[in-house]
N, C-alpha and C positions, 0 to 999 in steps of 0.2 A: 244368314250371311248376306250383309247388303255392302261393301265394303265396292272400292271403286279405285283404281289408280289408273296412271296415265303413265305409259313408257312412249318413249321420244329414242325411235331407231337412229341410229350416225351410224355411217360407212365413211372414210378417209379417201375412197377411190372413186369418183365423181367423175365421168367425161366430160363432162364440160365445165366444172368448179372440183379438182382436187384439192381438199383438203379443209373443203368450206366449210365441216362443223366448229373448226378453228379458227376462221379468218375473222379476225378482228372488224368488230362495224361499231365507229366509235367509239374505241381504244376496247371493246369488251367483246369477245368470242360472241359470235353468232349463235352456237349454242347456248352458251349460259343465258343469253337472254332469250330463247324460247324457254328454258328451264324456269328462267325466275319467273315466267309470264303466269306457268303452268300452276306454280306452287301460289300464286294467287288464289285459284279457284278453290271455293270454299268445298266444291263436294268431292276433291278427290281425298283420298284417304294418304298416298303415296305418289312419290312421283319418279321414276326409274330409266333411268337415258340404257339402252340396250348398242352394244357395239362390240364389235371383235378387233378392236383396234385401239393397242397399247395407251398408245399419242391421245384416242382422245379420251378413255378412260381415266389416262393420268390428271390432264383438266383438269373433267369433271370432279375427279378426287379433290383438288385443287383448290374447287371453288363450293366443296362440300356435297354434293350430288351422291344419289344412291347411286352404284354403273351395275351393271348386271353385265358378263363378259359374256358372247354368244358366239356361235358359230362362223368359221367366215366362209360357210357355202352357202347362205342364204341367197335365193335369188329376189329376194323383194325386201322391204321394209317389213310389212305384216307376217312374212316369213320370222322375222327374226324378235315381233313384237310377238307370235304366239310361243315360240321358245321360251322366252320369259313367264308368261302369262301359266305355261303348262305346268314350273314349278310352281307357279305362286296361286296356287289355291285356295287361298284365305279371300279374292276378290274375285266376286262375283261378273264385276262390270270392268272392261278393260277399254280406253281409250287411248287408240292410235293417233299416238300426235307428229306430225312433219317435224324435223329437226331444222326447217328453213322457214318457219314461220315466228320469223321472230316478234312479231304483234299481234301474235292470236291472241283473242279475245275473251281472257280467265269466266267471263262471264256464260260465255260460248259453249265452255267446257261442262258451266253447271247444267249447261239447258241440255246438252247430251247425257250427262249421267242422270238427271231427273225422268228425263225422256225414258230412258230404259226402265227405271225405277217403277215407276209410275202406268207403264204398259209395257205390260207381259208377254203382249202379242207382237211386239218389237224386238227382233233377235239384234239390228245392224243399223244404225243412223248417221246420217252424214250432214252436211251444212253446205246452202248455196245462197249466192246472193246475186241481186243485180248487176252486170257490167255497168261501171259508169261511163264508158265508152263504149258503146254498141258497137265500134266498128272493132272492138277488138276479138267480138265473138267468132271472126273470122278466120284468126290466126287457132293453125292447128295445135300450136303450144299451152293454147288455155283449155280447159275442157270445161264442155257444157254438159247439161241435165235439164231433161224434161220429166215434168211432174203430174200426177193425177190430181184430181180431187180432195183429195185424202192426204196430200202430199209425200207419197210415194212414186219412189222414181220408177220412171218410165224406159225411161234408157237414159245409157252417158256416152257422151261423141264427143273426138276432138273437132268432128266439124259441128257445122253450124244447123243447131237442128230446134225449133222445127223448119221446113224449108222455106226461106221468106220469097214467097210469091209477093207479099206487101210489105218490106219491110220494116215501116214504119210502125207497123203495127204490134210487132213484136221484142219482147219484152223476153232476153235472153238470160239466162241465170248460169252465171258461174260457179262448177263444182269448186269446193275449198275443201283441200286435204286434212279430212280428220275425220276418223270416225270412231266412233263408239258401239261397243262389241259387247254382247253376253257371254260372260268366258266360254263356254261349251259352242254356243257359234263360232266365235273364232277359231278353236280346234278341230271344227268341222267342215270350216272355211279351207282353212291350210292343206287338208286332206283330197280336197278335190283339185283336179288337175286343169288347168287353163282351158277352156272351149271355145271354138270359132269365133265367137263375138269378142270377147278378149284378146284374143292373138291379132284380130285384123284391128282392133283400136288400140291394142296395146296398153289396156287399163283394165287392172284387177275388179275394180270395183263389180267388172259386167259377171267376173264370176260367180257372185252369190245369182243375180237375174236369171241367169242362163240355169243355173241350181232350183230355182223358184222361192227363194230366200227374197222379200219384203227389201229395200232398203228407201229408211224413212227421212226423208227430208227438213230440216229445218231452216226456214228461210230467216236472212236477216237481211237487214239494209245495206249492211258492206262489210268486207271481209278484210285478210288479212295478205298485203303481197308476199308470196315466194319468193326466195331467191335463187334460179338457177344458175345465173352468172355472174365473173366478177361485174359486170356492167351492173346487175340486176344491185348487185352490195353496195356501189358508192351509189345508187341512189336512193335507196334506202338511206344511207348515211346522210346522203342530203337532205332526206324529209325528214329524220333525226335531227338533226340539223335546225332547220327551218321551224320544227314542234319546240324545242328550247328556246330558241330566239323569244318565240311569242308568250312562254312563260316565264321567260327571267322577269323579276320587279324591276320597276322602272322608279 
């Protein structure tokens, strides 16, 4: 069994963007185009949007997507990506994809499923990349990742770490929402209960750390923006925007 899919959690109840797996960003749901991004990548086997919500199930029907209908007492994304994952036994390797990442990077997704593939001693991997703005390593909205040698993370903070006594010298890397799971980790993930480090940064990721579970890093050059607000949508839609201009023929 080497098989690999990718489920893309949507929830409709969003505190600060309700209803964002639907919101149109040039003229086409924000989901469908993380969807179609995903069905790019050559090594997933399937790809399965996970949600307990009618509205966006119907969509995805809509625009042809697998939906898996899930529970609506999840308290997280990866809650509701191992529900799926728990039926679906035929795949070995499960990757957790953002439903708000609507230009992740199909290529991205192969280097996580090969990643696993490939090293056995790799339960959990995730993706960071440079800031291209250093000063926005500051704001506690992005979260950061430090790494070893090995490229295994070290820890993940919304603040800014390591601590710049010189700043200049430092060279911050932004976590990017994706990871990729050995099915049996992931349902042994979900199992354990949130620990101090989690609770005070408010990021699951620290759960596997705090467990002694590996999480492997793969750096790239740049990532992929989130959208947490309607702010965060129309700008996206303007670099949408902006990327068509310089491809139309002239």
């Amino acid at each position: 069994m080497n098989k690999a899919v990718g489920i893309i959690p949507a929830r409709w109840r969003s505190t600060r963007f309700p209803g964002k797996p639907l919101h149109l960003i040039a003229g086409k749901p924000l989901l469908q185009r993380v969807w179609e991004r995903c069905r790019q990548a050559k090594n997933l086997d399937s790809v399965i949007i996970a949600t307990d919500d009618m509205r966006i199930a119907k969509g995805a029907f809509d625009w042809g997507a697998e939906v898996a209908l899930t529970s609506p007492k999840h308290e997280s994304g990866t809650d509701r990506v191992a529900e799926v994952a728990r039926n679906a036994k035929q795949f070995a390797f499960v990757i957790n994809i953002q439903g708000d990442e609507s230009l992740i990077d199909p290529s991205l997704i192969d280097r996580l499923v090969e990643k696993l593939r490939s090293h056995r001693n790799v339960d959990i991997a995730t993706a960071a990349h440079p800031f291209e703005y250093p000063g926005e390593a500051l704001s506690p909205h992005q979260v950061k990742v430090i790494v070893d040698a090995s490229r295994r993370a070290l820890y993940f903070s919304r603040a800014a770490i390591p601590f710049p006594r010189n700043p200049s010298k430092i060279k911050y890397l932004r976590h990017q929402g994706i990871y990729g799971f050995r099915r049996n980790a992931l349902l042994q993930f979900v199992k354990w209960k949130p620990g101090p480090l989690e609770r005070a940064d408010s990021l699951e990721q620290l759960r596997a750390l705090e467990n002694g579970v590996s999480v492997h890093v793969l750096l790239t050059k740049h990532g992929s923006p989130g959208v947490d607000t309607p702010a965060d949508a129309e700008a996206l839609e303007r670099k949408l925007a902006r990327a068509k201009g310089r491809t139309r023929p002239r």
